[in-house]
C-alpha positions as a Markdown table, in Angstrom:
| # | Residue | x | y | z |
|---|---|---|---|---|
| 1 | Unk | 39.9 | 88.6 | -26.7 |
| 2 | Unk | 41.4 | 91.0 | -24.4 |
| 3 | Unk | 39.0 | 93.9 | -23.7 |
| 4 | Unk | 41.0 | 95.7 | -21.4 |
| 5 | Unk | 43.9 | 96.4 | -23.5 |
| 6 | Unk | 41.6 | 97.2 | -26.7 |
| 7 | Unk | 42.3 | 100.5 | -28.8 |
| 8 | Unk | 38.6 | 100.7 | -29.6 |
| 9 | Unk | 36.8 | 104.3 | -29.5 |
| 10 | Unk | 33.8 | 104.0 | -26.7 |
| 11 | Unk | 32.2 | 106.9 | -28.6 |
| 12 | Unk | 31.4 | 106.6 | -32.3 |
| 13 | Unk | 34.3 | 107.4 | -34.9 |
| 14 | Unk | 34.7 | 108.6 | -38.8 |
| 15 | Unk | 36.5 | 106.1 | -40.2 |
| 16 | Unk | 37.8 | 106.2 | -43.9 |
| 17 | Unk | 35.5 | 104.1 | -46.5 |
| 18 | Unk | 38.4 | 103.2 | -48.3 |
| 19 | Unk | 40.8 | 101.6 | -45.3 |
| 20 | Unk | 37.4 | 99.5 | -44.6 |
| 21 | Unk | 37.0 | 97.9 | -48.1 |
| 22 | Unk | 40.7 | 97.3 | -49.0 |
| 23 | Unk | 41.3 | 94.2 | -47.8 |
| 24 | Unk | 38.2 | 92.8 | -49.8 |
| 25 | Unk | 37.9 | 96.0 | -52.5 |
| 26 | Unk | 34.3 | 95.7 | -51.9 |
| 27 | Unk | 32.7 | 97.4 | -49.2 |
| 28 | Unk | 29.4 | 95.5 | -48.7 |
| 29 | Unk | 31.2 | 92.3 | -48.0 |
| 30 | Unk | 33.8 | 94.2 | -45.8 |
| 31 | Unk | 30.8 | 95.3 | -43.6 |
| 32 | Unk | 28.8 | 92.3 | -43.7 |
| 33 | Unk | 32.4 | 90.6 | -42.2 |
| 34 | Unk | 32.4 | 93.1 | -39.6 |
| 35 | Unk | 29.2 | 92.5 | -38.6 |
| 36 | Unk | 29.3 | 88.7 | -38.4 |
| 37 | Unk | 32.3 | 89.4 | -36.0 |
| 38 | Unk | 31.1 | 91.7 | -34.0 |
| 39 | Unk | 28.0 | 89.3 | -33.6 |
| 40 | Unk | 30.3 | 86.7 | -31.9 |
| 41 | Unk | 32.1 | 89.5 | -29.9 |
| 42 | Unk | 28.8 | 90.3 | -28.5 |
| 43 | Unk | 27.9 | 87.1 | -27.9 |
| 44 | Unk | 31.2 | 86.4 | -26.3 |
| 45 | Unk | 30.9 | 89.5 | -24.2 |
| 46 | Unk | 27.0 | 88.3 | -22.7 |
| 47 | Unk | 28.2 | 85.0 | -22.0 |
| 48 | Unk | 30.8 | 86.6 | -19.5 |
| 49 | Unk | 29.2 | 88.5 | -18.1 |
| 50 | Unk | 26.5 | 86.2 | -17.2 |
| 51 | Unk | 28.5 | 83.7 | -15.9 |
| 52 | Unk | 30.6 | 86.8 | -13.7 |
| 53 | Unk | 26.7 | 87.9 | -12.4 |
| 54 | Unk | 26.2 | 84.5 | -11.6 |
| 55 | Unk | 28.8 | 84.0 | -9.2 |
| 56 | Unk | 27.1 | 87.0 | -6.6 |
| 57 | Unk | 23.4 | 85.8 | -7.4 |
| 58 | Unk | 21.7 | 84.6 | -4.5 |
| 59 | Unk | 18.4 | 83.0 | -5.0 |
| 60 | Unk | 15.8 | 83.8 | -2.9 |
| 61 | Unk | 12.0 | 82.7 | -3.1 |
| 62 | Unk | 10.6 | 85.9 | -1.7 |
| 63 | Unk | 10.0 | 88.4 | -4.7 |
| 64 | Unk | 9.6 | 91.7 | -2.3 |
| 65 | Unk | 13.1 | 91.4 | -1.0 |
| 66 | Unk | 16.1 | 93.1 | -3.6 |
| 67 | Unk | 19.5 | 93.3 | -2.7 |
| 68 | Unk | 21.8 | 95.4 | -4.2 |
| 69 | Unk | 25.1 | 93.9 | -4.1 |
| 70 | Unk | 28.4 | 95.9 | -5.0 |
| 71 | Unk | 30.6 | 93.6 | -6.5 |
| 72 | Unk | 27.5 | 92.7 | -9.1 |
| 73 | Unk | 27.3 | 96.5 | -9.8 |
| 74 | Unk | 30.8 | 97.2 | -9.7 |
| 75 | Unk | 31.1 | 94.2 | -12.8 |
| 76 | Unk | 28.6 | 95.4 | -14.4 |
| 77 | Unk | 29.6 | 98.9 | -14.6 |
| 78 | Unk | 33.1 | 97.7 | -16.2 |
| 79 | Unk | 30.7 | 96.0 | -19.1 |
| 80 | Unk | 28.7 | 99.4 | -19.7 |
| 81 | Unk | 32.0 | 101.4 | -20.1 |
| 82 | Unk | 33.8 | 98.4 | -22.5 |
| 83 | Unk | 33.6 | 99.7 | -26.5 |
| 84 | Unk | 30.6 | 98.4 | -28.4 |
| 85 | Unk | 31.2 | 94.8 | -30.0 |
| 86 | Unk | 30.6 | 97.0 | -33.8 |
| 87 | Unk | 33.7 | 99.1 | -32.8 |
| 88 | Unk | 35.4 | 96.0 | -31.3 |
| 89 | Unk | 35.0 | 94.4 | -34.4 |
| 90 | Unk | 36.2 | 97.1 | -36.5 |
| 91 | Unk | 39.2 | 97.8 | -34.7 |
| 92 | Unk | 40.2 | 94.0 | -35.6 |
| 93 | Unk | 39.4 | 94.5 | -38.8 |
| 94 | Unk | 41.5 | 97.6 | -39.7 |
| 95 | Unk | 44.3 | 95.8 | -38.2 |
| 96 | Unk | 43.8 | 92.8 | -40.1 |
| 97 | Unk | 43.0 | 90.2 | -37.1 |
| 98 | Unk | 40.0 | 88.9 | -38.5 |
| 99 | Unk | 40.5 | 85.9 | -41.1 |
| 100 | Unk | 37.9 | 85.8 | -44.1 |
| 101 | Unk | 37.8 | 84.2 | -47.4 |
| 102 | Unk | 35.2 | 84.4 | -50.4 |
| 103 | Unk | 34.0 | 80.7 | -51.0 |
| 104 | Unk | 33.1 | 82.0 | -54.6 |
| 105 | Unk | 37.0 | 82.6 | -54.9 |
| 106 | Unk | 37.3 | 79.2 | -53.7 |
| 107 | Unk | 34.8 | 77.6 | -56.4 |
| 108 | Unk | 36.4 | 79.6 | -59.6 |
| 109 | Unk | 40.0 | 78.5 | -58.4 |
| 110 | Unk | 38.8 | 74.4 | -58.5 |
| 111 | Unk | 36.9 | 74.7 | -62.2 |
């Protein structure tokens, strides 16, 4: 996932009810996709940036002393400014990146 080049809004957006549920014509299961994916986009997103922080951390017994070090802030002020994972995932999802299926489809197909 490339965040830097993502189209996402970073503020909230209207979007149109029906471009959301016409891939699945049912808009319940269109936003309970979306929200599995954007689950894992969060997910994705934590477990870079944690391992990014983890590179400047320096480990210190002494609980007084805090050190403020600016390529730490400077990465995490490139997270706080990144779109939300829910607009992340909807972006993918209006221009069909995300692969689902309906296992029920799959069942009626095989009877």
């Amino acid at each position: 996932m490339d965040l830097k080049n993502s189209n996402a809004p970073v503020a909230t957006t209207t979007i149109d009810k029906n471009l959301i549920d016409a891939p699945t014509d049912n808009i319940y299961e269109a936003i309970s996709i979306i929200s599995k994916r954007a689950a894992q986009i969060n997910s994705d997103i934590k477990t870079e940036l944690i391992e990014k922080l983890e590179e400047f951390a320096t480990y210190n017994d002494s609980l007084e002393e805090v050190f403020e070090n600016k390529e730490q802030i400077e990465v995490s002020k490139f997270y706080e400014k990144l779109p939300k994972p829910h607009a992340l995932a909807v972006e993918e999802w209006l221009d069909d990146k995300i692969y689902h299926r309906n296992s029920a489809d799959d069942i009626k197909e095989e009877l």
